[in-house]
KOLLUM-617798 format. One record per residue (C-alpha): x, y, z. Coordinates in steps of 0.2 Angstrom, whole numbers, plus 5000, padded with zeros to 4 digits. Layout:
% residues N
      X      Y      Z
      X      Y      Z
...
This chain:
% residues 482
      X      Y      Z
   5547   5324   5234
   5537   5340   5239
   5522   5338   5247
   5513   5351   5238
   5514   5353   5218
   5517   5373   5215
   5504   5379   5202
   5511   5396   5200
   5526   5403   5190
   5545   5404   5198
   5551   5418   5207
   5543   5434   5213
   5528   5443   5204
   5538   5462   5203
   5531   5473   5191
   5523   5465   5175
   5531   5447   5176
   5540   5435   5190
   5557   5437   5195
   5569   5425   5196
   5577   5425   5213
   5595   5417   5217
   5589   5408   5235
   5575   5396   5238
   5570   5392   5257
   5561   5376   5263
   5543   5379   5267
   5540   5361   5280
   5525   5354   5286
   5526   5358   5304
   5518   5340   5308
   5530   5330   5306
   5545   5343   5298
   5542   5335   5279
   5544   5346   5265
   5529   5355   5258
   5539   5365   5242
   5555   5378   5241
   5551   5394   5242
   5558   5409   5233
   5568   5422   5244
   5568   5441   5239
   5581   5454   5244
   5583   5473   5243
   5586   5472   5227
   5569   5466   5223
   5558   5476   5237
   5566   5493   5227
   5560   5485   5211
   5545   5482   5217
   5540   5498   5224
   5547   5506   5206
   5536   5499   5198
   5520   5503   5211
   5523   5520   5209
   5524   5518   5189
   5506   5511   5191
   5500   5523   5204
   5489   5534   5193
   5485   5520   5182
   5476   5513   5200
   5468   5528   5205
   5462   5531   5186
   5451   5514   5188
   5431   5518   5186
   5420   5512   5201
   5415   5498   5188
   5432   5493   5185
   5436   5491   5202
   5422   5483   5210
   5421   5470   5192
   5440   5466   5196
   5434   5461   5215
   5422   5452   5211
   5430   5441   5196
   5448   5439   5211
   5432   5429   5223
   5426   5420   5207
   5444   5413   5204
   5447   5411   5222
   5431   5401   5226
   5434   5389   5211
   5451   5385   5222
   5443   5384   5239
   5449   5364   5241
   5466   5368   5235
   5466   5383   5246
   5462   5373   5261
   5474   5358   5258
   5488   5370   5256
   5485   5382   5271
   5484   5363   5283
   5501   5361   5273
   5511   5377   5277
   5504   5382   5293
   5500   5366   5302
   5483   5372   5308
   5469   5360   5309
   5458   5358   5294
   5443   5364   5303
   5450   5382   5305
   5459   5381   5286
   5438   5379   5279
   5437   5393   5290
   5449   5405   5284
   5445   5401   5265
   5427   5406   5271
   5432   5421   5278
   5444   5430   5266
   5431   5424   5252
   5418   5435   5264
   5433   5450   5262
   5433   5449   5244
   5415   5451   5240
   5411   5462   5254
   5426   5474   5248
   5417   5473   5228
   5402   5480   5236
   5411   5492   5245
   5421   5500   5231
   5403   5510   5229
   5398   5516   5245
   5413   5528   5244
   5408   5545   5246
   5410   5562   5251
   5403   5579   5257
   5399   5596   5254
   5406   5609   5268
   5398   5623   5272
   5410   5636   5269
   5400   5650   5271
   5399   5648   5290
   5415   5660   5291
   5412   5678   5282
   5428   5675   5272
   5420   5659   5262
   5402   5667   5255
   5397   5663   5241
   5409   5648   5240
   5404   5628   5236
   5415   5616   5246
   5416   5598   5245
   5426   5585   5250
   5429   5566   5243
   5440   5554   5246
   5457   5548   5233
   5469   5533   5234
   5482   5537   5246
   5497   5530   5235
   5505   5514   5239
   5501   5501   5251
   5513   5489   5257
   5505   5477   5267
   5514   5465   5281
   5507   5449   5288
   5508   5435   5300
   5511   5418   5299
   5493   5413   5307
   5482   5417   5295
   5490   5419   5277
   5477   5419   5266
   5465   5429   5276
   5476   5443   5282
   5482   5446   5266
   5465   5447   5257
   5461   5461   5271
   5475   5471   5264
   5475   5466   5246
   5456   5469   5242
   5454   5484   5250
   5467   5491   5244
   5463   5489   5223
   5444   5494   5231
   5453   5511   5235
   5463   5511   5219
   5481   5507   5227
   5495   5498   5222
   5498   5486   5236
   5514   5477   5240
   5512   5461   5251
   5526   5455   5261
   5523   5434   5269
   5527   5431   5284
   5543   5419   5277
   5536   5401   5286
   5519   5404   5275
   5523   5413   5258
   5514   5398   5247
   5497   5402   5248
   5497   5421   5247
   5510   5418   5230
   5496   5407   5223
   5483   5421   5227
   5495   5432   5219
   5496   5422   5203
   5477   5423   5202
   5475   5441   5206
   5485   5446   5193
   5479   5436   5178
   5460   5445   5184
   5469   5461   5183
   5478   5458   5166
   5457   5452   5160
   5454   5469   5164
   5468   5478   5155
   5476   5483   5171
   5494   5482   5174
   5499   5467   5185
   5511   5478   5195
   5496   5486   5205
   5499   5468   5216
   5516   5463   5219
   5524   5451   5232
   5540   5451   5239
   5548   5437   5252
   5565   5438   5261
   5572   5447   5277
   5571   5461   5289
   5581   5468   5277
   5568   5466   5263
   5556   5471   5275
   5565   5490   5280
   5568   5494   5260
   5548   5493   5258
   5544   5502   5275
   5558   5515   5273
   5556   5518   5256
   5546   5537   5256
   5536   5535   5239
   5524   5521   5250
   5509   5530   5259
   5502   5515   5269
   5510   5502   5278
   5498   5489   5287
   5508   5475   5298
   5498   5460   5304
   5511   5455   5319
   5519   5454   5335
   5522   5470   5346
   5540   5474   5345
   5539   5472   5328
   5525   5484   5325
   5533   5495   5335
   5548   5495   5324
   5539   5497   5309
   5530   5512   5316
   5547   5522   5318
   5555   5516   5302
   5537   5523   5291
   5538   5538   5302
   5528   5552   5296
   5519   5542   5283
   5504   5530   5288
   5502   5514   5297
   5488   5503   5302
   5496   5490   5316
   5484   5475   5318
   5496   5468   5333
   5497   5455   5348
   5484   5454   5365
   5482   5442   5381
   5463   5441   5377
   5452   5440   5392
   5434   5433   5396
   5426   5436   5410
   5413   5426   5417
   5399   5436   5429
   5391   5430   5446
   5378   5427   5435
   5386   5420   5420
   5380   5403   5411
   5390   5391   5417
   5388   5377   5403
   5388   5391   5388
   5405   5400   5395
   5415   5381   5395
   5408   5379   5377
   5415   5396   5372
   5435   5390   5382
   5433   5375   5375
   5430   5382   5355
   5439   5398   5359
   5455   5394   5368
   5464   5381   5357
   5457   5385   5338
   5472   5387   5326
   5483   5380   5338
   5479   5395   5349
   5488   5405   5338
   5477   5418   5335
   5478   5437   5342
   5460   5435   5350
   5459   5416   5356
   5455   5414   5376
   5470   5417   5385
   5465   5425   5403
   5449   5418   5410
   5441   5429   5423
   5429   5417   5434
   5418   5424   5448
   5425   5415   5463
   5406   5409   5468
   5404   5399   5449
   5422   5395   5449
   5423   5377   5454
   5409   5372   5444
   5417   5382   5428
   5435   5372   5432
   5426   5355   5434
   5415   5354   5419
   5429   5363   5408
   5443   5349   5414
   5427   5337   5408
   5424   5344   5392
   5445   5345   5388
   5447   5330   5381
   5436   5334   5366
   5449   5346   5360
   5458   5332   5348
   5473   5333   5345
   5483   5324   5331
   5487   5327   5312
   5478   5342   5306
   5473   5333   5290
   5461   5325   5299
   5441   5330   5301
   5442   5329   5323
   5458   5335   5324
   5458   5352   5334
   5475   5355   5342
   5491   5351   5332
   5509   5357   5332
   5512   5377   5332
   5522   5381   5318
   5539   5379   5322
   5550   5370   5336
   5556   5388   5341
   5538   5391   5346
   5534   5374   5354
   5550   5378   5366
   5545   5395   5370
   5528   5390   5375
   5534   5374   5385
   5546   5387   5395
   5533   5400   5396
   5522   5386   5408
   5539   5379   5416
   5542   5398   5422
   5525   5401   5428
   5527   5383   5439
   5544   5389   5446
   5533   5405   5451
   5520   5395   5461
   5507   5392   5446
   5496   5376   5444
   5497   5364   5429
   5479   5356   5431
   5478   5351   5413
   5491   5348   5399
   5510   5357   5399
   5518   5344   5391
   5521   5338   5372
   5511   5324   5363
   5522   5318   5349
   5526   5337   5342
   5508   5344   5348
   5507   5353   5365
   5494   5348   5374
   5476   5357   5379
   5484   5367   5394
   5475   5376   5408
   5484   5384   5422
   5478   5392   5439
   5485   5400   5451
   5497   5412   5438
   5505   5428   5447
   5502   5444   5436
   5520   5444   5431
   5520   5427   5425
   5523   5427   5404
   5509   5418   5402
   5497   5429   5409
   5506   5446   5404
   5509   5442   5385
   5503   5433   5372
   5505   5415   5372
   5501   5411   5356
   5498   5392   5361
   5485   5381   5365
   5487   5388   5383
   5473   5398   5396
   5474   5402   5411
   5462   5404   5423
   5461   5417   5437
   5448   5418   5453
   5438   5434   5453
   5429   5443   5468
   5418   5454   5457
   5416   5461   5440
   5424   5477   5443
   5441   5467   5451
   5439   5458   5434
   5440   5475   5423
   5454   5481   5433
   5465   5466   5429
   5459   5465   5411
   5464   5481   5410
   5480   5481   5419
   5488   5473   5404
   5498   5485   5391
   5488   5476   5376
   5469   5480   5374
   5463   5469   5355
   5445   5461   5361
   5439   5454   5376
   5422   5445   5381
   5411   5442   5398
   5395   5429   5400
   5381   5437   5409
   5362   5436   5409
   5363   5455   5416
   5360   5468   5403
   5368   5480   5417
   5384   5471   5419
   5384   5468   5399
   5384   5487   5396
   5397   5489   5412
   5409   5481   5401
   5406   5487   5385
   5409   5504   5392
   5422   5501   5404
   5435   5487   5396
   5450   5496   5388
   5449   5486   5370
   5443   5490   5354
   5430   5476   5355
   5419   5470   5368
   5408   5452   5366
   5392   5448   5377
   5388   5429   5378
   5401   5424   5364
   5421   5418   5362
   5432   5435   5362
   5440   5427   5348
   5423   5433   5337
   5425   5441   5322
   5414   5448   5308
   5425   5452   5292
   5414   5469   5287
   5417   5476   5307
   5429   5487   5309
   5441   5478   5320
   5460   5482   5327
   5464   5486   5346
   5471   5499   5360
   5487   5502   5367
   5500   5490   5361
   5486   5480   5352
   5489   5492   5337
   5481   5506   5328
   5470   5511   5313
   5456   5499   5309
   5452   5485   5297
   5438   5478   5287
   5434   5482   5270
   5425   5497   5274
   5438   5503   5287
   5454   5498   5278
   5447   5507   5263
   5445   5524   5273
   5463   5519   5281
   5472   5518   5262
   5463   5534   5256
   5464   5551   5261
   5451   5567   5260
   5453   5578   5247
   5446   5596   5247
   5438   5605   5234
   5435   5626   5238
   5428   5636   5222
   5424   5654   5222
   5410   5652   5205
């Protein structure tokens, strides 16, 4: 028997109803590899669908009042939050993340969802003045901003529910029809989501085709990116893969939220006792599988055995075990692909001289709390993204040795430095290649209503309700000769 009972219809939500899909998939509990539910798998067949009927709906979207919009919003939280339980039962259930950062997430996409209402009316424009050039006296000028078109939206398989209200919400706040696309281990909670969405939307006399989901493969995945009548395409995910979806969307619009080797640096000057706190609750949340958990730690070589000793200490507080449990905080990453990747990642790095001073090895199907030294710069572990309960620590001579290597690094999403010096604080605000720059706090910080996305292979485009909305609309001019 499943795990999970499904409380939603069969199939797909395409256009106005569900569609019944010929292949099912197992969706496992990545604890111990039970079965949580089957999931339906989509095809070509139903992404075309899909985007037929976005663009059937796509002036219905972009007719929507203010009022509308923002009561829709507000009515999808309301139906959200009476599920907040369910929510987070299911997400420990199809992600394997500890219950403490499910609660989390459910907290956080509720946030996107009521911040993205009271979004939907601070969307304005601006007069121009034309007159500045001869040619334009006597003429009014204006510009606002209109829906962009449709939106397909892409996400990983870390945060389901919360990636996907960050496209899904500000996307009907902008008066798009948005298709979301899973990541294929995490579908459930999103197609739940889905189910409620839509039922808010038919409340309102909206069609439910302004939120559609599709599941399936790459295949799936190029027939919605490729298809020319979608205007937006926003991808939650790894590198290569954003990188791919770049060219296949190519001229058309993307917003890239994409992978980093997140840094914190710790000053000559940096508290000591604060900065292990901040490794200890931002190196290993979700299993480490987040884009800005701790990954490279910078220490100032004066603090640096203090820092190592009292981190080693304070380890063993990072439980781990079944992520049903309260105190569990480390579990099993979210598929056995992963956990070999990650264990050869830290075997690699050993061959190349690294130390393995805590962890590197399995408990049942959990890796352990890991922390390396000694890494050379060409070492996986310190050049990628881990995505593991994994950090690695590195000796520094002075802060600005500690931006260079920070810097040298092809990704650029958040970093953070501890310091009680307002001068080295700003130094790094104004110096560290990322979009995002944390004094006194974990990297992994993030407010829902900031505009947040990264630099260089970290992505482009920005999210946050107020951002994404700017990202899914364009300007639109208006010139009158009275």
């Amino acid at each position: 028997m499943a795990l999970f009972p499904i409380p939603y219809p069969a199939g797909l939500p395409i256009g106005e109803r569900w569609l019944a899909c010929e292949d099912e998939q197992d969706i496992t509990f990545p604890f111990d590899g039970s079965l949580i539910a089957r999931s339906p798998v989509g095809t070509v067949r139903h992404a075309r669908l899909a985007v037929d009927a976005a663009f059937s709906v796509k002036a219905e979207l972009a007719g929507l009042s203010t009022g509308i919009r923002r009561a829709i919003l507000s009515d999808v939280h309301d139906a959200l939050l009476e599920r907040t339980t369910e929510f987070e039962q299911l997400l420990v259930l199809e992600t394997g993340k500890p219950l403490v950062d499910c609660r989390t997430e459910v907290a956080r996409a509720l946030t996107t969802w009521s911040a993205s209402a009271e979004e939907v009316a601070h969307q304005h424009g601006e007069t121009v003045p034309l007159d500045l050039q001869q040619s334009g006296v006597g003429m009014i000028g204006y510009w606002t901003r209109r829906p962009a078109g449709i939106v397909v939206g892409i996400t990983g398989f870390n945060y389901p529910f919360l990636l996907a209200s960050h496209k899904l919400a500000p996307a009907l706040a902008a008066g798009c029809p948005i298709i979301i696309k899973p990541a294929p281990n995490t579908p459930l909670t999103t197609l739940w989501a889905l189910d409620l969405i839509r039922s808010v939307l038919q409340q309102h006399g909206v069609s439910p085709a302004a939120v559609q989901l599709v599941t399936g493969g790459i295949d799936a995945g190029e027939a919605l990116v490729r298809d020319a009548r979608v205007s937006v395409v926003s991808f939650t995910g790894s590198a290569a893969v954003g990188h791919q979806i770049a060219r296949d969307a190519a001229p058309r619009k993307v917003v890239l939220e994409l992978g980093a080797n997140t840094a914190l640096i710790l000053a000559i000057d940096a508290d000591v006792e604060l900065a292990v706190d901040a490794v200890i609750r931002g190196g290993f949340y979700a299993n480490g599988q987040a884009c800005i958990s701790v990954q490279r730690i910078l220490v100032h070589e004066s603090i640096a055995d203090e820092f190592e000793r009292m981190l080693l200490a304070r380890l063993p507080e990072v439980v781990v075990g079944d992520p049903r449990n309260e105190t569990t905080r480390v579990s099993p990453v979210i598929n056995e692909a992963s956990t070999q990747r990650i264990l050869a990642w830290i075997a690699a790095a050993e061959d190349s001289g690294a130390r393995v001073i805590a962890g590197g090895q399995l408990v049942e199907r959990s890796i352990a709390p890991t922390v390396l030294t000694d890494v050379p710069h060409d070492a996986l572990v310190w050049c990628e993204e881990i995505f593991g309960p994994v950090v690695v620590l590195q000796r520094v001579s002075d802060l600005s040795s500690a931006i260079e290597l920070v810097n040298r690094s092809r990704y650029g999403l958040q970093a953070a430095i501890f310091t009680g010096s307002l001068q080295r604080a700003f130094r790094a605000i104004n110096e560290l290649d990322v979009g995002g720059v944390v004094v006194n706090e974990i990297p992994g910080f993030r407010s829902d209503i900031m505009p947040y996305g990264g630099v260089k292979d970290s992505g482009t485009g920005r999210e946050g309700p107020r951002f994404a909305i700017e990202e899914f609309t364009v300007t639109r001019m208006a010139m009158i000769r009275p």
